[in-house]
OpenMM code with the backbone's topology and positions (N, CA, C; nanometers):
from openmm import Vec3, app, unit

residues = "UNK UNK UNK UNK UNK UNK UNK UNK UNK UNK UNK UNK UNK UNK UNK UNK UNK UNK UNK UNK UNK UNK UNK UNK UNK UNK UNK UNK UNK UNK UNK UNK UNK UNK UNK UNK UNK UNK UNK UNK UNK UNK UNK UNK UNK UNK UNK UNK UNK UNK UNK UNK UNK UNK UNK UNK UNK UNK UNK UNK UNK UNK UNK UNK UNK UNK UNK UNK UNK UNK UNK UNK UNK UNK UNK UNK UNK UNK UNK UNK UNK UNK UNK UNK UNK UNK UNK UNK UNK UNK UNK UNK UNK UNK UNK UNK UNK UNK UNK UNK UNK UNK UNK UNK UNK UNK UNK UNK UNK UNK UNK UNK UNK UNK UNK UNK UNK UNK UNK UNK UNK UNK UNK UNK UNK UNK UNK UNK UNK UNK UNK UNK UNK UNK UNK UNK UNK UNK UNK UNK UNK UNK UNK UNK UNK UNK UNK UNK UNK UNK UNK UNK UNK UNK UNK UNK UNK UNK UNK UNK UNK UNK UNK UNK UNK UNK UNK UNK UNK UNK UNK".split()
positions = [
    Vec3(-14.5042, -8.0183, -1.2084),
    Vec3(-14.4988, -7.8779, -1.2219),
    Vec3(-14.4456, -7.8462, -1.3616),
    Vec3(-14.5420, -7.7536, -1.3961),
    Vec3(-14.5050, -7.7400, -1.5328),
    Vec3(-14.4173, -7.5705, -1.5690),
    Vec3(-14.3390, -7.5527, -1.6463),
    Vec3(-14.2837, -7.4886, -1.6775),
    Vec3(-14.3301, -7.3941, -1.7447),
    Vec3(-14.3385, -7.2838, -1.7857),
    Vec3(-14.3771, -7.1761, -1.8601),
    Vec3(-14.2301, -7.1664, -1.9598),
    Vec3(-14.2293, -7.1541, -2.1073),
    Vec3(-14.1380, -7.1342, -2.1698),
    Vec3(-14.0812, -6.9872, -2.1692),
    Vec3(-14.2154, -6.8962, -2.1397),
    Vec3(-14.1637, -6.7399, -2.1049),
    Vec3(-14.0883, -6.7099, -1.9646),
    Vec3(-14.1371, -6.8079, -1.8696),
    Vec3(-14.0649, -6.7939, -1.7573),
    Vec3(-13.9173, -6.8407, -1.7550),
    Vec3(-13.8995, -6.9251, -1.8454),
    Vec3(-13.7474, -6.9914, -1.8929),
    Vec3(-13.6217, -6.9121, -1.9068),
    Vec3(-13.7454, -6.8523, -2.0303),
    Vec3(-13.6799, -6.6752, -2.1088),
    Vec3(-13.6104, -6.6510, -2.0437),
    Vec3(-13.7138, -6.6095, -1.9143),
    Vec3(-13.6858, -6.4573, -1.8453),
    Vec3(-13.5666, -6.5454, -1.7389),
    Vec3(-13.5706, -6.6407, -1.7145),
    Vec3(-13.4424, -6.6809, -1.6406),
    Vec3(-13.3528, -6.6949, -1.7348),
    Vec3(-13.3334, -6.7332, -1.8408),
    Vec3(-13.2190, -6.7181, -1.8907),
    Vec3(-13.1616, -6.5925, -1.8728),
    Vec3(-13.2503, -6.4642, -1.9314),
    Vec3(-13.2274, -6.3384, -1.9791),
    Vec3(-13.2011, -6.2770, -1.8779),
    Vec3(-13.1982, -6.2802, -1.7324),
    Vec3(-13.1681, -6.2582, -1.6027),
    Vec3(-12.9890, -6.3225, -1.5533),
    Vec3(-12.9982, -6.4342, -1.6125),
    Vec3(-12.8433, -6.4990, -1.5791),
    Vec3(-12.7700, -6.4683, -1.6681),
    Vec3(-12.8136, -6.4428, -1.8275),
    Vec3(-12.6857, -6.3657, -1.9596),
    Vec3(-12.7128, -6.1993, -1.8754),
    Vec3(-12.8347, -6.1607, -1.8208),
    Vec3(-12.8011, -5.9800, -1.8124),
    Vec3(-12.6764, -6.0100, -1.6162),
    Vec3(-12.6552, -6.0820, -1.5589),
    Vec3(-12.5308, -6.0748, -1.4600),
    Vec3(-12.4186, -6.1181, -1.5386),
    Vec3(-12.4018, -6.2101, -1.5922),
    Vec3(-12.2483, -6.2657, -1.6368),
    Vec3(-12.2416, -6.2146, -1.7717),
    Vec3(-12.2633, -6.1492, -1.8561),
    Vec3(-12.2462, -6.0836, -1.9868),
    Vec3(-12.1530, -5.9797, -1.9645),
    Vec3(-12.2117, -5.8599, -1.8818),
    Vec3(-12.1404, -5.7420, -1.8673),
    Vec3(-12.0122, -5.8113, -1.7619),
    Vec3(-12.0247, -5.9137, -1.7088),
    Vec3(-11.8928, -5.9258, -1.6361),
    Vec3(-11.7523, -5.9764, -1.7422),
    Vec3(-11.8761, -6.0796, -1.8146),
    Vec3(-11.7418, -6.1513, -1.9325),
    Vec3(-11.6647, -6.0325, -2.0013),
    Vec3(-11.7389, -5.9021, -2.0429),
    Vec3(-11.7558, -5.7770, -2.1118),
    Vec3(-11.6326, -5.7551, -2.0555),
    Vec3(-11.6501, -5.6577, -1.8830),
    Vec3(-11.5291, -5.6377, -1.8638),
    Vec3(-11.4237, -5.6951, -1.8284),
    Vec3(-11.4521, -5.8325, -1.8402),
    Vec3(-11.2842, -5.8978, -1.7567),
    Vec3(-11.1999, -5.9056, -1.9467),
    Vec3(-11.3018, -5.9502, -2.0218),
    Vec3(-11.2112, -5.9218, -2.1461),
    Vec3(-11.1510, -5.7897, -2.2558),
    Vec3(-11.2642, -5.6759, -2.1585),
    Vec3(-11.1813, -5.5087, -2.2091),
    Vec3(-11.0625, -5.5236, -2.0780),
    Vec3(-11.0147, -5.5445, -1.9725),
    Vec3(-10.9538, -5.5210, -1.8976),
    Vec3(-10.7909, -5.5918, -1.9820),
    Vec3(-10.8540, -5.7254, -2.0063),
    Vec3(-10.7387, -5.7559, -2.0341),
    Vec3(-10.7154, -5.7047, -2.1388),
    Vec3(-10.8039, -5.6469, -2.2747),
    Vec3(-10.7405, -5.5680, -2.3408),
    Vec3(-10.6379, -5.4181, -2.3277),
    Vec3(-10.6821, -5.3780, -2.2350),
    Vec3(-10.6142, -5.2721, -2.1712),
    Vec3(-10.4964, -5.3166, -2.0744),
    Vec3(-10.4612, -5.3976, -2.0332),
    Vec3(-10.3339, -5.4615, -1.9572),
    Vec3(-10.2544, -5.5130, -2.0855),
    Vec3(-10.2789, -5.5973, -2.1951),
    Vec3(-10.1976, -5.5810, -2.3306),
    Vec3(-10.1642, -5.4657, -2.3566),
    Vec3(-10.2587, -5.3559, -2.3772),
    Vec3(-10.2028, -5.2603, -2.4380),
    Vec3(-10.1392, -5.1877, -2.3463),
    Vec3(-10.1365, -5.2149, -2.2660),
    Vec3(-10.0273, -5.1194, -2.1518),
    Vec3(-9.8992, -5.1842, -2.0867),
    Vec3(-9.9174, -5.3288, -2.1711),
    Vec3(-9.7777, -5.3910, -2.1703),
    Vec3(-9.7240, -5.3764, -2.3017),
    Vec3(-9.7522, -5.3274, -2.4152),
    Vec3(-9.7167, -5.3000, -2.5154),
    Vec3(-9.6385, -5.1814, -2.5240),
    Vec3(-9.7388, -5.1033, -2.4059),
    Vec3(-9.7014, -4.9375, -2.4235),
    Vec3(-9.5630, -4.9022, -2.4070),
    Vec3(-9.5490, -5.0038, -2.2420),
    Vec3(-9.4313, -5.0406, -2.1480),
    Vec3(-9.3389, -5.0665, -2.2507),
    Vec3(-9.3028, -5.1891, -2.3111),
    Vec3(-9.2135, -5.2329, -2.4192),
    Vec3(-9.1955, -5.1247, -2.5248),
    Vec3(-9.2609, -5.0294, -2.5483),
    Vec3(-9.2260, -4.9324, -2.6757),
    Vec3(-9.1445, -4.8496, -2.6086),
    Vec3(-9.2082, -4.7835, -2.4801),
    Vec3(-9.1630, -4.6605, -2.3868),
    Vec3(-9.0313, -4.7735, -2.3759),
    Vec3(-8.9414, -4.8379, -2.3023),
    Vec3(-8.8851, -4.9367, -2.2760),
    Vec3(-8.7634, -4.9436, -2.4079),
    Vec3(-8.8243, -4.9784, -2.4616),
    Vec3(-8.7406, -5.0152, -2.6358),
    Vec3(-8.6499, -4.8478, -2.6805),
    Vec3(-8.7537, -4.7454, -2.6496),
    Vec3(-8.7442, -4.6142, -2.6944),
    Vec3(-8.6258, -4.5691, -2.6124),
    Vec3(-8.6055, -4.5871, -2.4838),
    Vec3(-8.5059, -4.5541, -2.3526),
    Vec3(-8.4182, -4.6098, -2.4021),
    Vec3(-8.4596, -4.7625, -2.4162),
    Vec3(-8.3118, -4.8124, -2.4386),
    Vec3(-8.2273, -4.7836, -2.5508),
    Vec3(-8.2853, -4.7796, -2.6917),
    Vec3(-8.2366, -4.7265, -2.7736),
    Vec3(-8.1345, -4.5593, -2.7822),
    Vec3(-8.2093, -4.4754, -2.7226),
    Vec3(-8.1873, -4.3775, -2.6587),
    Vec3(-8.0280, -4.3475, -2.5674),
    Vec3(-8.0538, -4.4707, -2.4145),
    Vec3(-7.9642, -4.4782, -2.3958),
    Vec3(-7.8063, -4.5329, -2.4530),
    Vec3(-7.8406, -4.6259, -2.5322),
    Vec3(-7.7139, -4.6527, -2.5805),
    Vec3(-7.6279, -4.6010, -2.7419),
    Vec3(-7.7277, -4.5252, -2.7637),
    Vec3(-7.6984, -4.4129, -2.8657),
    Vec3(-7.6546, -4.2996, -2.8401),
    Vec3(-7.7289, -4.2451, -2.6968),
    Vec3(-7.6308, -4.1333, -2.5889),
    Vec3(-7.4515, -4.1422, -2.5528),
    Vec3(-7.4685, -4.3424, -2.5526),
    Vec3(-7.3178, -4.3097, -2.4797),
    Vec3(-7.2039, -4.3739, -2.5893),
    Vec3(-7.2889, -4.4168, -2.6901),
    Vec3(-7.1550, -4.4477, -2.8371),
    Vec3(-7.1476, -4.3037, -2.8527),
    Vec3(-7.2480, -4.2252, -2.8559),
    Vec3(-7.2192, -4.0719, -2.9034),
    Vec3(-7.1283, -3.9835, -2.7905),
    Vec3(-7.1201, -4.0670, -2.7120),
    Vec3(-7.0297, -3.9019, -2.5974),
    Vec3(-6.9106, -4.0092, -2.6262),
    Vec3(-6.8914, -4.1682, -2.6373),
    Vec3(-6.7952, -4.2166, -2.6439),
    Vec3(-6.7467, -4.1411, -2.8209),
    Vec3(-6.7687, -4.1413, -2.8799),
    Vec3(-6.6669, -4.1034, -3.0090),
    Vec3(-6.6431, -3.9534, -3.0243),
    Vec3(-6.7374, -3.8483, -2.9592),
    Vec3(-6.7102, -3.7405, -2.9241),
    Vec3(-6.5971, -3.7340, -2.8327),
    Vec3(-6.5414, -3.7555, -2.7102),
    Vec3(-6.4858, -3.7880, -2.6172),
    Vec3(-6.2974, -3.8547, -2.6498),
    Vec3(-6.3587, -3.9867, -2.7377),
    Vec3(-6.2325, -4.0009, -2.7984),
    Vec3(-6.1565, -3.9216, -2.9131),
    Vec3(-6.2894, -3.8460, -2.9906),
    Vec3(-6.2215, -3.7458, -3.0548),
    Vec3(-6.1250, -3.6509, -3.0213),
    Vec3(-6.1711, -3.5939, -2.8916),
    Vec3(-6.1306, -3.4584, -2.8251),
    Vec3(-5.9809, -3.5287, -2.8152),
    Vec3(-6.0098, -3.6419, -2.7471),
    Vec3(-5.8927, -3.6805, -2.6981),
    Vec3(-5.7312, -3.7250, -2.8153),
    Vec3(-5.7772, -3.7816, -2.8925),
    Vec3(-5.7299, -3.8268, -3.0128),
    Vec3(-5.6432, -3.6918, -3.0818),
    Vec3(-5.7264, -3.5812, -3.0830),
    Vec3(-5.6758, -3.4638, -3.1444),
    Vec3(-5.6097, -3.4426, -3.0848),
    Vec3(-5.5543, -3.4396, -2.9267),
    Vec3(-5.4778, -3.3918, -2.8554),
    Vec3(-5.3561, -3.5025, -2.8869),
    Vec3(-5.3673, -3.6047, -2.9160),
    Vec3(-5.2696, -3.7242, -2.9628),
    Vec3(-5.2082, -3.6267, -3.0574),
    Vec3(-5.2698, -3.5966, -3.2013),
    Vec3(-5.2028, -3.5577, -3.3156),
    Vec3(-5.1634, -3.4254, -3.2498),
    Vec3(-5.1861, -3.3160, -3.1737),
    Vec3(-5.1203, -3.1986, -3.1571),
    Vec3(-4.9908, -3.2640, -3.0501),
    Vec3(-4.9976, -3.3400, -2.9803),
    Vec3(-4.8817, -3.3594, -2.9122),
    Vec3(-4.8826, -3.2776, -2.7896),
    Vec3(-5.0515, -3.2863, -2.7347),
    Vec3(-5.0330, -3.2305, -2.6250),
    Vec3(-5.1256, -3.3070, -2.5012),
    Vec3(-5.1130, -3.2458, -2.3706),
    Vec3(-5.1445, -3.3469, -2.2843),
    Vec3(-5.3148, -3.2848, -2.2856),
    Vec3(-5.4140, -3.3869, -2.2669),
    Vec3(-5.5436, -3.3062, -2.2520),
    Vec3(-5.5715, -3.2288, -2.1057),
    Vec3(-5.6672, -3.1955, -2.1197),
    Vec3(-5.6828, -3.1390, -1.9141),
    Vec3(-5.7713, -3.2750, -1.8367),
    Vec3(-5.7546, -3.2151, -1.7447),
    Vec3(-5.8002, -3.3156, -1.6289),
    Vec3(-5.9549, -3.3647, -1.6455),
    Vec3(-6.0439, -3.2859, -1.7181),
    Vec3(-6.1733, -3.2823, -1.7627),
    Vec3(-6.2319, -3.3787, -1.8879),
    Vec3(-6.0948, -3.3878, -1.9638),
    Vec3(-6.0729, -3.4392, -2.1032),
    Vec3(-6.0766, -3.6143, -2.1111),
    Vec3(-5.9631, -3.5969, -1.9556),
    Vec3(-5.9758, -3.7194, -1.9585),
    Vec3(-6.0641, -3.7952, -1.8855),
    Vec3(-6.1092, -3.7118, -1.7940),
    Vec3(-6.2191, -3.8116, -1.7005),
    Vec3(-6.3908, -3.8522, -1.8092),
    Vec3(-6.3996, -3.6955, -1.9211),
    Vec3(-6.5021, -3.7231, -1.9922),
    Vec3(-6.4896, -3.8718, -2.0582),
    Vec3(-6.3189, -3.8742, -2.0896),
    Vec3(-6.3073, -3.9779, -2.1971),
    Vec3(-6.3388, -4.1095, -2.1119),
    Vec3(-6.2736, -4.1013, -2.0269),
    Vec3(-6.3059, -4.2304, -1.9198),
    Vec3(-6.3815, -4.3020, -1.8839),
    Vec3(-6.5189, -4.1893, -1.8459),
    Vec3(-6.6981, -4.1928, -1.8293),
    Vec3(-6.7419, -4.2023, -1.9756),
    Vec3(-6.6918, -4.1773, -2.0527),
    Vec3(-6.7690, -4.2460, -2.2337),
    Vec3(-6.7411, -4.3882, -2.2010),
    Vec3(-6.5703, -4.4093, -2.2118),
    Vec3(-6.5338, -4.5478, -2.2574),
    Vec3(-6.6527, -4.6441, -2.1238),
    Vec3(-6.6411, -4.6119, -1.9530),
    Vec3(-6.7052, -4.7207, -1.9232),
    Vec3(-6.8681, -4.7512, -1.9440),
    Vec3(-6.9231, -4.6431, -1.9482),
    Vec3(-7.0617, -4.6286, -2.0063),
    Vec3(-7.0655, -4.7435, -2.1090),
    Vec3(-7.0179, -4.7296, -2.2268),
    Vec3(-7.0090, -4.8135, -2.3246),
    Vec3(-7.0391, -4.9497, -2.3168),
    Vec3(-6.8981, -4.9971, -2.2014),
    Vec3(-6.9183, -5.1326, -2.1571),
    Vec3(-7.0245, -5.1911, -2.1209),
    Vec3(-7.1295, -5.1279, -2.0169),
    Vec3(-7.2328, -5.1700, -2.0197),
    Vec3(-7.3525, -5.2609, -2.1303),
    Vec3(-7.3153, -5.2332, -2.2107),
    Vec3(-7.3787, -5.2837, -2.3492),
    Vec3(-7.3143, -5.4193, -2.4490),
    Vec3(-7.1833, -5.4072, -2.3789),
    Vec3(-7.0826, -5.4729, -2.4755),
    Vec3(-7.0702, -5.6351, -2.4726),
    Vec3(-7.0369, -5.7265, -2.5340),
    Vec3(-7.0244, -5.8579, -2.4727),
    Vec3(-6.8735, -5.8250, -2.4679),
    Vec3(-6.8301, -5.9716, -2.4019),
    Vec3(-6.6926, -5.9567, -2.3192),
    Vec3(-6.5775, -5.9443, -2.4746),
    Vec3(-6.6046, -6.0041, -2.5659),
    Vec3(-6.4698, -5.9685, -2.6646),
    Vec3(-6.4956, -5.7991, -2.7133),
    Vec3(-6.6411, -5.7590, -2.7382),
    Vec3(-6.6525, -5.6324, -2.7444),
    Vec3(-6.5633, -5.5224, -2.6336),
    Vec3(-6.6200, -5.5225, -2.4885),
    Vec3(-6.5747, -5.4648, -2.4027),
    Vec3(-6.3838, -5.4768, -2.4209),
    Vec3(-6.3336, -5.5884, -2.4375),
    Vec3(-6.2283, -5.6038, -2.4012),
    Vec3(-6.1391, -5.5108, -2.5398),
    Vec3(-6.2007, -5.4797, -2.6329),
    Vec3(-6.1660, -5.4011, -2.7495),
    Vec3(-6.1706, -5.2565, -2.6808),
    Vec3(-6.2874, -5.1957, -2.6339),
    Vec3(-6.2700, -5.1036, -2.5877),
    Vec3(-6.1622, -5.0552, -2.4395),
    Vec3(-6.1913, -5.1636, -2.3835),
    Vec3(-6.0601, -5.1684, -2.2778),
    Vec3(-5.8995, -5.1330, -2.3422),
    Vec3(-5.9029, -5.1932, -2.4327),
    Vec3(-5.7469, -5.2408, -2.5056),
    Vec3(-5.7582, -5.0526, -2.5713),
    Vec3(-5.8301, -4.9710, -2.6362),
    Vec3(-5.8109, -4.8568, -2.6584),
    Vec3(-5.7712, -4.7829, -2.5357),
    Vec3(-5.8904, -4.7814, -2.4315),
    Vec3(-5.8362, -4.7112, -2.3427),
    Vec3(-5.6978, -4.7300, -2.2683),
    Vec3(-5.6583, -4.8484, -2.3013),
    Vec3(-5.5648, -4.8655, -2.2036),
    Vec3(-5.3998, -4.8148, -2.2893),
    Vec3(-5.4731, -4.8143, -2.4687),
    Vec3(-5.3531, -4.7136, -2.5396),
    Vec3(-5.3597, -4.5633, -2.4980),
    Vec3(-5.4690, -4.5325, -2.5005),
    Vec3(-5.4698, -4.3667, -2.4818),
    Vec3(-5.3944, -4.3410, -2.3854),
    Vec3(-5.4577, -4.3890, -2.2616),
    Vec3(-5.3384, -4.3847, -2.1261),
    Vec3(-5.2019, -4.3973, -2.1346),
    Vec3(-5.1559, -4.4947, -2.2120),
    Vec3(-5.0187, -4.4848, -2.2702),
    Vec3(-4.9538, -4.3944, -2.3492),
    Vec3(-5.0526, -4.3371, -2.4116),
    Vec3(-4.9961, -4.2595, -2.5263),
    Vec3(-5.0026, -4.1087, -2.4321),
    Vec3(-5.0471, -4.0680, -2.3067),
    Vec3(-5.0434, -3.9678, -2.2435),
    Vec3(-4.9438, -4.0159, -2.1366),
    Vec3(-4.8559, -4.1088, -2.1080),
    Vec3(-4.7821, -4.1418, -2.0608),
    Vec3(-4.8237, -4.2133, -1.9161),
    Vec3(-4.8998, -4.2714, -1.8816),
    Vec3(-4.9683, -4.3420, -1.7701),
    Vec3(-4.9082, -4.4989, -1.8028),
    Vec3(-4.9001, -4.5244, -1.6986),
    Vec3(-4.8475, -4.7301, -1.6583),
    Vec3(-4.9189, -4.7976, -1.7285),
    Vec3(-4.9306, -4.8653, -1.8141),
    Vec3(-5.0684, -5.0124, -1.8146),
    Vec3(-5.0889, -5.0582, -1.7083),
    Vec3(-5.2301, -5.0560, -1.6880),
    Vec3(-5.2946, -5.0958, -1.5781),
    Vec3(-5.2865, -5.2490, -1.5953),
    Vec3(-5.2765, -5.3189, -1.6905),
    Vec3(-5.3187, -5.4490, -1.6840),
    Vec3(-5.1599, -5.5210, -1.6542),
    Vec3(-5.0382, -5.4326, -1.6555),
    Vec3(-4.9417, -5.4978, -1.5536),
    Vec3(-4.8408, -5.5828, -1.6935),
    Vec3(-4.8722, -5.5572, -1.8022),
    Vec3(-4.7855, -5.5913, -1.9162),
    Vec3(-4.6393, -5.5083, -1.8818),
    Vec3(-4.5469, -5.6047, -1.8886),
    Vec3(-4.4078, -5.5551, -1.8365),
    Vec3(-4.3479, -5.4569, -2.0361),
    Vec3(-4.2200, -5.4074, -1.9573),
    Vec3(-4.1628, -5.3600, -2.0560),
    Vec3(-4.1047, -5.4446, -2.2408),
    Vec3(-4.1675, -5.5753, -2.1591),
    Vec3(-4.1104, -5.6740, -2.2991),
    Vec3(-4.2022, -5.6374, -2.4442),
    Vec3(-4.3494, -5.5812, -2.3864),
    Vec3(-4.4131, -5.5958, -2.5193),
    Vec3(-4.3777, -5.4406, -2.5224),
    Vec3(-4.3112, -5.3658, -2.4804),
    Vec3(-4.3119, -5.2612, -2.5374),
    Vec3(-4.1983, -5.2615, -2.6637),
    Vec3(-4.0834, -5.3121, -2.5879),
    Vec3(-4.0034, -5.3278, -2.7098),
    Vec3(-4.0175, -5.4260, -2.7982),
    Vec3(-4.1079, -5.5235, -2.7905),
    Vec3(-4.1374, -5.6023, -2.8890),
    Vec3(-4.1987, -5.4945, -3.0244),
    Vec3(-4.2676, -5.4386, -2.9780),
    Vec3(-4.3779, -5.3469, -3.0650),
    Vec3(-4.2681, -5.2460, -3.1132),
    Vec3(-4.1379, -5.2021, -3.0506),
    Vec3(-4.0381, -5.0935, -3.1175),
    Vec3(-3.9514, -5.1855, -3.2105),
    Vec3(-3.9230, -5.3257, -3.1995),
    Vec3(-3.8848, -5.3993, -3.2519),
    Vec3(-3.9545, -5.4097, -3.4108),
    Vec3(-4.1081, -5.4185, -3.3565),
    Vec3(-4.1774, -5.4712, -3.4937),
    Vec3(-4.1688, -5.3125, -3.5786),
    Vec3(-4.1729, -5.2058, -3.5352),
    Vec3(-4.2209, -5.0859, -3.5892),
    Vec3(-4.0595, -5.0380, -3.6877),
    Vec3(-3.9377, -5.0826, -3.5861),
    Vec3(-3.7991, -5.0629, -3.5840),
    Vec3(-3.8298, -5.1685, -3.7872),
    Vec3(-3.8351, -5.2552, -3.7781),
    Vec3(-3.8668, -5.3416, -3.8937),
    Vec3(-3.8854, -5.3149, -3.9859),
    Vec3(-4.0542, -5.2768, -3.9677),
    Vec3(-4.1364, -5.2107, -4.0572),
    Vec3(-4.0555, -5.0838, -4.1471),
    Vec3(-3.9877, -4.9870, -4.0854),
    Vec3(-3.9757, -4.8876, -4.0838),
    Vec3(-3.7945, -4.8978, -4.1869),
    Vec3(-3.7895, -4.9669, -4.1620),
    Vec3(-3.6541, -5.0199, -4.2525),
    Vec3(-3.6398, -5.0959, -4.3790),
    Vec3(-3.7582, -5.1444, -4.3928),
    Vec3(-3.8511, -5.2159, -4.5124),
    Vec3(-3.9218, -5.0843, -4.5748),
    Vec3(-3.8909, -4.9717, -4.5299),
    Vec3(-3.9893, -4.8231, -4.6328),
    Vec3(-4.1222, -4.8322, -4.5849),
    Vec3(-4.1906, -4.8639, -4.4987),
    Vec3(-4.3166, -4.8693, -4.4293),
    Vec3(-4.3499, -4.7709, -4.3317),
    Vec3(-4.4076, -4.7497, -4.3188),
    Vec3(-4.4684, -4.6785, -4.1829),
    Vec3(-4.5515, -4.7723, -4.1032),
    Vec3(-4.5476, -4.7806, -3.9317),
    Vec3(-4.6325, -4.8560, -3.8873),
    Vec3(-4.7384, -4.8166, -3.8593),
    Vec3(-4.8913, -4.8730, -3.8404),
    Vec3(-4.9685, -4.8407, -3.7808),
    Vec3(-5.0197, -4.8004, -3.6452),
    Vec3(-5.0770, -4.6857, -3.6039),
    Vec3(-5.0252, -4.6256, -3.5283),
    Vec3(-5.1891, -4.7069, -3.4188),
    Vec3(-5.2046, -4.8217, -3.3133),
    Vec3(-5.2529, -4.9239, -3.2915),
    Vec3(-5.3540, -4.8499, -3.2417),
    Vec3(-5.3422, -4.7325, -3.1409),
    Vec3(-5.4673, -4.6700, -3.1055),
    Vec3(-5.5396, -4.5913, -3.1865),
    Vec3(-5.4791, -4.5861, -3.3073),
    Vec3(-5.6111, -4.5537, -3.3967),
    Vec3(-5.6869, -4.6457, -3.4747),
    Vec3(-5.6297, -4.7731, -3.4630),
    Vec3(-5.6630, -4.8964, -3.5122),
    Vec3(-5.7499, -4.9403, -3.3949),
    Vec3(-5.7186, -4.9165, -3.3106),
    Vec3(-5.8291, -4.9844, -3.2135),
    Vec3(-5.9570, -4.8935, -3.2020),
    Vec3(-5.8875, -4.7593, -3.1948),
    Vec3(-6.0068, -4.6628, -3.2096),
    Vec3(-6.1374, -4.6856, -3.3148),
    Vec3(-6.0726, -4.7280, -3.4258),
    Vec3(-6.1420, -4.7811, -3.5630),
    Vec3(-6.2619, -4.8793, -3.5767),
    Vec3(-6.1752, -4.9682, -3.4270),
    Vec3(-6.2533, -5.0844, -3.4099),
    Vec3(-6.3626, -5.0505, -3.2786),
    Vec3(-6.3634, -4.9653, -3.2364),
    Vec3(-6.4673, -4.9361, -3.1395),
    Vec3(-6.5689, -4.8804, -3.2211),
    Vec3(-6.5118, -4.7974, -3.3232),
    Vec3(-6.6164, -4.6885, -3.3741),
    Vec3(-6.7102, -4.8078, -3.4639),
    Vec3(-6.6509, -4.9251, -3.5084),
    Vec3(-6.7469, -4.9944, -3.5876),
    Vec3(-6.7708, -5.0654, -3.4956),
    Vec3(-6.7759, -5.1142, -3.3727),
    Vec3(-6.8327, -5.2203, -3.3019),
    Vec3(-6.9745, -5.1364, -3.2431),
    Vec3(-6.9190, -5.0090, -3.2332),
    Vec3(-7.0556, -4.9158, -3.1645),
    Vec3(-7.1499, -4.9431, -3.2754),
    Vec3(-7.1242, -4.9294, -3.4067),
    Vec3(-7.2296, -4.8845, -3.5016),
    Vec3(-7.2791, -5.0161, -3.5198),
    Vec3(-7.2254, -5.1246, -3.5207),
    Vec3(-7.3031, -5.2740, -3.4958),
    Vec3(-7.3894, -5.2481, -3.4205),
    Vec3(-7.3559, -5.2418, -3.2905),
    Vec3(-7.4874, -5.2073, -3.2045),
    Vec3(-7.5893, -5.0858, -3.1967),
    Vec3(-7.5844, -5.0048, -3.2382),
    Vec3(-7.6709, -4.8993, -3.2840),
    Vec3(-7.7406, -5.0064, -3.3629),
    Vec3(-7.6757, -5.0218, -3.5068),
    Vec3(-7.7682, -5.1228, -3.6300),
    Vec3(-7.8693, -5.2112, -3.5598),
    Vec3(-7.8063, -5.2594, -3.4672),
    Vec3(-7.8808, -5.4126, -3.4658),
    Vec3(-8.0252, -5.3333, -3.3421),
    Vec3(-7.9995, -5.2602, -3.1964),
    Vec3(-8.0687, -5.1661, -3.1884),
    Vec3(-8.1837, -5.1073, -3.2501),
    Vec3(-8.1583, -5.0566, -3.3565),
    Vec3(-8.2461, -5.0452, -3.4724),
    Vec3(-8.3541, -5.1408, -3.5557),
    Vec3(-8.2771, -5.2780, -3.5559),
    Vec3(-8.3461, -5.3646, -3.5967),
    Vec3(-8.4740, -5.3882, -3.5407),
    Vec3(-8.3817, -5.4090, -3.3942),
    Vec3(-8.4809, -5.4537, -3.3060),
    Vec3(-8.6314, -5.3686, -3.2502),
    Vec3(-8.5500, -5.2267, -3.2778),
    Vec3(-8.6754, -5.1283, -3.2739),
    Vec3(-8.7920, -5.0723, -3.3793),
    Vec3(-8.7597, -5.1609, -3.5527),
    Vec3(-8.8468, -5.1634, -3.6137),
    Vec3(-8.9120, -5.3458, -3.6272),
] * unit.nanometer
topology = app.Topology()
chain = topology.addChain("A")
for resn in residues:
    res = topology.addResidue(resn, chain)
    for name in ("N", "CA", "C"):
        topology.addAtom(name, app.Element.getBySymbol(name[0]), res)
C-alpha cells in the first residue's frame, strides 16, 4: 500500500491543527499565572512596605507625644499611653530579638519615668547604681545622659534601618 505524499500532508496538518492551539494555550496560561504571581509579590511587597512604615510612623509620633510630656513634667492621659504602648508592640513584630529588646528597654524607661514598677523585676540595686553613676558624673561638672532619650535615639535609627533596607528590597 502505497502512500500518497498529499495524504501525509493532510495528516500531519490535522495532528499540528489539535496539539498546536493546545501547546498555544497551556503556554499563554502559564504566562498569565507568572504574571499574576508577580502581581501577588508587588501587591504583597507594596502592603508590606506600607505596613511597617505605618507603625515606625505611629511609633515615633506616639513616643513623641509621650516624651514631651517627660520634658513638661507631666503625667500623659490614659489614651497617651495606651497609643504609646500599641506603637511600641506593633513595632516588634518586624524586629529581630536584639532589635525588639531595644525597644522593650525604652518602653520599659518611659514607664519608669511616669512612675510604674519595671516589669522585668530589676530590684532597687540598679536604680541606685545609675544615681550612683549620675551622683559621679555630676560632681566631675557633667551632666548625665538622660537613658530614655538615648534609647529613644536608638529606636528611631533602628526603625529607619528597616524602612532603608524595606526600600531596598522594594526597588
Amino acid at each position: 500500500m502505497k502512500v500518497d505524499s498529499t495524504l501525509t500532508f493532510a495528516l500531519i496538518l490535522s495532528v499540528c491543527a489539535i496539539f498546536v492551539p493546545t501547546i498555544g494555550s497551556y503556554i499563554s496560561k502559564r504566562f498569565d499565572l507568572k504574571m499574576k504571581e508577580l502581581e501577588f509579590k508587588k501587591d504583597l511587597s507594596v502592603n508590606n512596605y506600607s505596613t511597617v512604615l505605618t507603625a515606625f510612623q505611629e511609633f515615633t509620633v506616639a513616643s513623641g507625644a509621650v516624651l514631651s510630656r517627660i520634658d513638661l513634667k507631666e503625667m500623659p492621659s490614659r489614651n497617651e499611653l495606651q497609643t504609646f504602648e500599641s506603637a511600641c508592640l506593633k513595632c516588634l513584630l518586624f524586629l529581630d530579638e536584639e532589635d525588639r529588646n531595644q525597644f522593650q528597654k525604652f518602653r520599659v524607661l518611659v514607664k519608669i519615668k511616669f512612675g510604674h514598677t519595671d516589669p522585668r523585676g530589676t530590684g532597687p540595686y540598679l536604680f541606685h547604681m545609675d544615681f550612683i553613676q549620675s551622683a559621679m558624673l555630676k560632681s566631675l561638672g557633667g551632666t548625665p545622659p538622660d537613658a530614655t532619650y538615648s534609647a529613644f535615639n536608638r529606636c528611631v535609627s533602628i526603625a529607619h534601618r528597616h524602612i532603608g533596607e524595606l526600600l531596598t528590597q522594594k526597588l
